[in-house]
MIMIZA-548263 format. One line per 10 residues: number of its first residue (from 1); their letters; for each residue x, y, z of C-alpha. Coordinates in steps of 0.001 Angstrom, whole numbers. Example, Ala and Ser with C-alpha at 12.3 -4.5 7.8 and 13.67 -1.06 7.14 Angstrom:
2
1 = as = 12300 -4500 7800  13670 -1060 7140
end
This chain:
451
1 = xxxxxxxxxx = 34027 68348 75114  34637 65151 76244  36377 62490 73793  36660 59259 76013  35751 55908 74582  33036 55792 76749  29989 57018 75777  26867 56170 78048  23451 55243 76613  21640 58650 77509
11 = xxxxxxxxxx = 24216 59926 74443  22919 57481 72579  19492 58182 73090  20094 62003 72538  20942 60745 68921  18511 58211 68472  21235 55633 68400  19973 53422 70949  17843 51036 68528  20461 50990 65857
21 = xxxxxxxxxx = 21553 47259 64837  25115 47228 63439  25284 44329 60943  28817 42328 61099  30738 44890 60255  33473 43726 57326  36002 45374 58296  35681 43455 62288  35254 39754 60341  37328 40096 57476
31 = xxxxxxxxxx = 34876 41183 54313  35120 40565 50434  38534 43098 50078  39682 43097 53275  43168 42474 52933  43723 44733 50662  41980 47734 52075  43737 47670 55961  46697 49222 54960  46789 51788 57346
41 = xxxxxxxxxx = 45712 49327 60731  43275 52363 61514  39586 53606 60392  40146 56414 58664  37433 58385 57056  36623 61326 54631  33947 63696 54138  34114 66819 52305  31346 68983 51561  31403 71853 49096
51 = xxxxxxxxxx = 29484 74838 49095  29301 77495 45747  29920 80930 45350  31998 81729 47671  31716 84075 51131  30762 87250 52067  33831 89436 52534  33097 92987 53171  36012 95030 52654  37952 96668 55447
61 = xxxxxxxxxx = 36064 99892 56617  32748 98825 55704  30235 98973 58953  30034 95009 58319  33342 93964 58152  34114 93624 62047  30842 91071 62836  30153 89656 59343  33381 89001 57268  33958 85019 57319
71 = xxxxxxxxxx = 37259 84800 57937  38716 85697 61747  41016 88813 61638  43509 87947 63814  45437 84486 63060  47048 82187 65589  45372 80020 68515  43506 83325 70237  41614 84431 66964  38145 85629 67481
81 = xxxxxxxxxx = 35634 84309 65535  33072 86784 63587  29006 86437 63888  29609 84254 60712  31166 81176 62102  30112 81769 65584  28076 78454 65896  31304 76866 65546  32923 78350 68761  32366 75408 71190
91 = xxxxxxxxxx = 34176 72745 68513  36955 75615 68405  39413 72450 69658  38056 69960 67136  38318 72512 64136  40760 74790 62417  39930 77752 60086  42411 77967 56719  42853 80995 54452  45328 81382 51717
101 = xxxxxxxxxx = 44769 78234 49541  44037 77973 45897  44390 75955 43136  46924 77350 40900  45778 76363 37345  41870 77974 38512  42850 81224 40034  42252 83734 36450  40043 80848 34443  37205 80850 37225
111 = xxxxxxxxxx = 33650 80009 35610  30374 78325 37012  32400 74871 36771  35190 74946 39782  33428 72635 41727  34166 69416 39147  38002 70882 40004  37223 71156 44141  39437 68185 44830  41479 67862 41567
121 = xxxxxxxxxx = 42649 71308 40573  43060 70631 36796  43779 73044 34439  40854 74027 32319  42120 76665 30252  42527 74617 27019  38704 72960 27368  37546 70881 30088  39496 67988 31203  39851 66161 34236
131 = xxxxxxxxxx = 41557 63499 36598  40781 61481 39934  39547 63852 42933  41150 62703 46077  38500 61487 47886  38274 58685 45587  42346 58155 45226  41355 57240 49298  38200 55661 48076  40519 53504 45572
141 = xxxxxxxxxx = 42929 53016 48395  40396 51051 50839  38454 49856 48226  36550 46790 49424  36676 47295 52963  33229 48426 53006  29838 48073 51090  29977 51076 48806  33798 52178 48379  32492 56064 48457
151 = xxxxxxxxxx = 28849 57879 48516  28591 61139 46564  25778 63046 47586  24593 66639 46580  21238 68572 46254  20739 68864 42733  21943 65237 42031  23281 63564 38950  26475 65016 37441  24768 68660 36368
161 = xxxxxxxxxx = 26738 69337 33118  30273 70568 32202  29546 73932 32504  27700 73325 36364  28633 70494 37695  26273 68894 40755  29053 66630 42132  32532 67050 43314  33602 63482 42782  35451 62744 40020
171 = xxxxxxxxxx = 36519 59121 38844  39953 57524 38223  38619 58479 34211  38399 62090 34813  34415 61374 34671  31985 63109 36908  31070 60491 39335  27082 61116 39978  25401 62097 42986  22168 60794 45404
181 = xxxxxxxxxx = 20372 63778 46099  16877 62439 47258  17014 61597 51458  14526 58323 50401  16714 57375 47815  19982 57554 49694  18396 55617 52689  17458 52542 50475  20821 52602 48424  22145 52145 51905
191 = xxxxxxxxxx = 20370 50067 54306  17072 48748 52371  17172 44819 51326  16860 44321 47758  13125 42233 48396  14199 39898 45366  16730 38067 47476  20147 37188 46918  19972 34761 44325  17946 36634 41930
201 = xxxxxxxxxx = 20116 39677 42544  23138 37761 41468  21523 36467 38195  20866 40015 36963  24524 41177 37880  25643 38671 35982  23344 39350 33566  24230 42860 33117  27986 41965 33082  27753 39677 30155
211 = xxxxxxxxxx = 25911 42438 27999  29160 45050 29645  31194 42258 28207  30055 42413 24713  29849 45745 23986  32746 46728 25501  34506 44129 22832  32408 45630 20197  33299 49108 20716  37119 48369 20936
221 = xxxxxxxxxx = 36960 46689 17836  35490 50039 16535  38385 52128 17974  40664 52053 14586  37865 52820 11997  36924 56323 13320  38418 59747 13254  39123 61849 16319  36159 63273 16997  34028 60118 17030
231 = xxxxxxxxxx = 36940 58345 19158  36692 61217 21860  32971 59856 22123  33656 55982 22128  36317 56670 24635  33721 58192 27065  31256 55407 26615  33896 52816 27473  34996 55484 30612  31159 54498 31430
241 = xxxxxxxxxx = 31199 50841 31139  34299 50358 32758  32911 52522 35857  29829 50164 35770  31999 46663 35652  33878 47887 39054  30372 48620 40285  28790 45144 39390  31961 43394 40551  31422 45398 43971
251 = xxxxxxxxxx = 27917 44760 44541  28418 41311 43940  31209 40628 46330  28880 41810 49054  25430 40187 48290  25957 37811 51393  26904 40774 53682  23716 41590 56023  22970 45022 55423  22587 47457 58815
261 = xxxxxxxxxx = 19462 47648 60593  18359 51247 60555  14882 52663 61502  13626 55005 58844  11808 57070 61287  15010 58540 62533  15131 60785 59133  12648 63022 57350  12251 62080 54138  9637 64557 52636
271 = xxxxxxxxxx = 12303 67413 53661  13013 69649 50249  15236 72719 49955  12260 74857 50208  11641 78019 52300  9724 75444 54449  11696 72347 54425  15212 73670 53279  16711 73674 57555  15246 69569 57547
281 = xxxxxxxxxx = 16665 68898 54279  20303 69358 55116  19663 68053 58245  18658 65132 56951  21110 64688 54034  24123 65656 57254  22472 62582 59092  22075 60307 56614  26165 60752 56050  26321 60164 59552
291 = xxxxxxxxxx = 24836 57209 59799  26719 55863 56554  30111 56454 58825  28287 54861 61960  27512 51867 59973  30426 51141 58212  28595 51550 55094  31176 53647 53635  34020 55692 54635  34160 58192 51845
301 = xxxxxxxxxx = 31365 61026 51527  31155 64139 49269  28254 66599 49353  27952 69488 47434  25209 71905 48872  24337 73660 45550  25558 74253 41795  28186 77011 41328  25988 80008 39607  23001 77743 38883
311 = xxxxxxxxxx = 19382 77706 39105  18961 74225 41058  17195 73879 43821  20453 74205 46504  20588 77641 45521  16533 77952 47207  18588 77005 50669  18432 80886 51570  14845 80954 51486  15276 78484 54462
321 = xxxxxxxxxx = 16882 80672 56155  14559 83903 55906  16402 85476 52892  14491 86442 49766  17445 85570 47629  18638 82389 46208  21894 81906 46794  23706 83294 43701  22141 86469 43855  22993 86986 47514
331 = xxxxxxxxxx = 26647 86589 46558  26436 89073 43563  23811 91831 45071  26307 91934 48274  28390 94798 47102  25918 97036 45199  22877 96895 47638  22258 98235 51206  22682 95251 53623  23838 93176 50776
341 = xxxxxxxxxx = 26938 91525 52813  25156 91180 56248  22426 89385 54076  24672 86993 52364  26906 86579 55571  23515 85447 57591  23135 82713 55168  27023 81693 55744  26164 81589 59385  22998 79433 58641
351 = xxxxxxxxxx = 25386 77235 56725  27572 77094 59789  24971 76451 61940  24098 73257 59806  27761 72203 60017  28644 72605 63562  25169 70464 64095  27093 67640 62039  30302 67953 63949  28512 67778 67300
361 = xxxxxxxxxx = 26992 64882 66402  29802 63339 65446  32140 64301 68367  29206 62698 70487  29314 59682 68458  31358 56291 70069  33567 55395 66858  31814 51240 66968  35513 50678 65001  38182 52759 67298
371 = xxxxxxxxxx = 38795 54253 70214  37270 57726 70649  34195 59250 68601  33503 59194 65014  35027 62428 64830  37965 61701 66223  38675 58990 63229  36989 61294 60424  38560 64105 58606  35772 66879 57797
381 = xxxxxxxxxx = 36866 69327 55052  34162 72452 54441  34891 74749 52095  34542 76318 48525  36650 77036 45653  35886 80631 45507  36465 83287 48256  33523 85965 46367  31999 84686 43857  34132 83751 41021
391 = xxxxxxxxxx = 37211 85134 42511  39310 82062 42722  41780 82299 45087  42226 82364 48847  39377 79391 49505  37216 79631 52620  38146 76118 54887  36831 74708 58163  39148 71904 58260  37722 69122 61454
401 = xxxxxxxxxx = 38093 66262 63285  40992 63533 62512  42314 63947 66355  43227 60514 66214  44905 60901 62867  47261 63565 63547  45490 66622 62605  46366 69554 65160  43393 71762 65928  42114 75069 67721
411 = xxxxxxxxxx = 43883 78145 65047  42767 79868 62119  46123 79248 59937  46546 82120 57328  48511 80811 54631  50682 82913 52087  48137 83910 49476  47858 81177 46974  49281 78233 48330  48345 75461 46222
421 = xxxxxxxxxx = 45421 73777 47266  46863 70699 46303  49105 70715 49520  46489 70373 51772  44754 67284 49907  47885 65622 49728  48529 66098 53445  45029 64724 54189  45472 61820 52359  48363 61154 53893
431 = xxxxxxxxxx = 46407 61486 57495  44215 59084 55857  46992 56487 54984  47469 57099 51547  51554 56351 50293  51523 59534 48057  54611 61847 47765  52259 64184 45675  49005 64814 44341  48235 67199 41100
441 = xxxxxxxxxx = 50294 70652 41605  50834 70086 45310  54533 71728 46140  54612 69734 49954  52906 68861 53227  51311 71589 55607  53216 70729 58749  51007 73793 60657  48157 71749 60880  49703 68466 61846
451 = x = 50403 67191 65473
end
């Protein structure tokens, strides 16, 4: 695969790029934050993308194991990929496989909530609690360099609740950050003028600011008049408002920023998660993040594919896929029914197949910002925090892209069991640009993976 600057139009016709209008991008003419976000004098990006439940694993011995386990059985630079991540094999030099992480405070305390801990790794075993995931310490870090500082995207959208979280982002508050799930909706919050105009838009931010104002006074007055309890809940409505004030101040900055020129007709918006529509759906949710990248809309993007052990509609993605199962029962009928872990493994290699689509795209993709493709500037993390279901250690990871950033590809590194998870975010945000010596439990930097 080919990763020259040069990309001829016939590529960008294979994508449907060739129309695209690029507004002036901020980070070319020097937008609202500028300054403050280039400190790295590179693009960097982020995506990370979450699935639940784990793998299919068959044990050692079992007529499936050989074709259908996930992970390769042989480390080192000649592994062999299984059936499972075969649609993968021809970004084998863009892409490593990792086994052996964990997070440390989550590997005897797993429930239906791990995925609000993804990219944190706090401890939950004392109630839930939480801090900043590291997609938005980067987030934080080139904050103002682009339109939205981070998108956070999954398929049952919202935050879920405490006990099943539907987003993996998590705000410098410890609050669940929510997330676009709707194609339509996601398309307009990015590239769809607000018809009102400029003018009338910055009346109601200001508008909504000034009510922010007063009752965020009026609750801190409040704050030495109530008990515990009822201070636990003021504290999480001021959490809110604060979250909203950095979002007003943001949209404002860039009200006199051209938004990007993007023909709808390039994504299918009536696509659902459905037996019918579930293979357009993440399609069109893996393009939509594309284009956000492409566009300079953002340069942070989390997507969760389905609630850990729920009953949203992610976990119908199977029926997409041919299976009669939602997803959470594949994962727990594996080991007690006939065909159980070839079943659930064909819907990790459906998965796969969605992924390595994304990646392709993106390795095909001229970076409009850097030299190389999009790919080449991006760092692509795919994994979940669960190897079977609710078994929390030794996470499945397709770790991608970041040539350009230092990231050393083509092996499937297998880790002592239950390195701390933490080492490998830290690293990445390093690769990223991020001055951090540490980040949660980490213990230090994976030098395997690095150039």
């Amino acid at each position: 695969m080919s990763h020259s600057s040069r990309f001829t139009r016939r590529k960008f016709l294979k994508f449907g790029l060739a129309g695209l209008t690029l507004p002036p991008l901020a980070s070319l003419l020097g937008g609202p934050n500028v300054a403050r976000a280039a400190t790295t004098g590179k693009t960097t990006r982020l995506v990370t993308i979450f699935f639940p439940n784990g793998v299919s694993l068959p044990p050692k011995g079992h007529s499936s194991f050989n074709d259908w386990h996930w992970f390769p059985h042989n480390p080192g630079s000649d592994y062999v990929m299984t059936k499972t991540l075969q649609p993968l094999a021809k970004l084998r030099k863009d892409l490593s496989i990792l086994s052996g992480f964990s997070h440390s405070h989550l590997r005897t305390n797993i429930t239906h909530s791990c995925s609000a801990q993804f990219l944190t790794g706090d401890d939950q075993s004392k109630g839930y609690k939480n801090s900043i995931s590291y997609d938005q310490v980067f987030a934080g870090e080139i904050d103002g360099a682009t339109r939205f500082s981070s998108l956070a995207l999954s398929t049952a959208g919202g935050t879920g609740s405490l006990g099943r979280p539907a987003t993996i982002s998590v705000n410098r508050d410890g609050a669940l950050i929510p997330a676009l799930s709707e194609p339509k909706q996601i398309f307009d919050r990015l590239f769809v003028v607000d018809p009102r105009g400029a003018e009338a838009r910055e009346r109601e931010i200001a508008r909504d600011r000034s009510i922010l104002d007063r009752v965020s006074s009026r609750l801190s007055r409040l704050n030495g008049t109530l008990g515990a309890e009822d201070r636990d809940r003021l504290e999480a409505y001021l959490t809110a408002t604060r979250t909203l004030e950095r979002q007003l101040g943001r949209a404002n900055d860039w009200l006199n920023v051209p938004k990007p020129e993007v023909d709808p007709g390039l994504f299918d918006f009536d696509a659902e998660p459905t037996r019918e529509l579930g293979t357009n759906y993440v399609r069109t949710m893996f393009d939509l993040i594309h284009m956000a990248l492409l566009t300079d809309s953002t340069r942070v993007v989390t997507y969760q594919t389905a609630v850990e052990g729920g009953s949203d509609r992610g976990n119908k993605l199977p029926y997409a896929a041919g299976l009669s199962l939602h997803h959470h029962q594949l994962s727990h009928s594996a080991a007690r029914d006939e065909g159980g872990w070839e079943r659930w493994a064909k819907f990790d290699q459906y998965m796969v197949e969605r992924l390595s689509e994304f990646l392709t795209k993106m390795a095909e993709t001229p970076d409009p910002l850097a030299e190389g493709s999009l790919l080449d500037n991006t760092i692509v993390l795919y994994g979940s925090g669960t190897s079977k279901t609710h078994v929390g250690r030794n996470y499945p990871l397709v770790l991608a892209g970041g040539r350009n950033l230092g990231l050393k590809h083509g092996s499937f590194h297998k880790f002592e069991e239950e390195r701390p998870f933490n080492d490998l975010l830290l690293t990445l945000l390093q690769r990223v640009g991020v001055e951090a010596e540490s980040f949660g439990d980490s213990e230090g930097i994976v030098d395997r993976i690095l150039v």
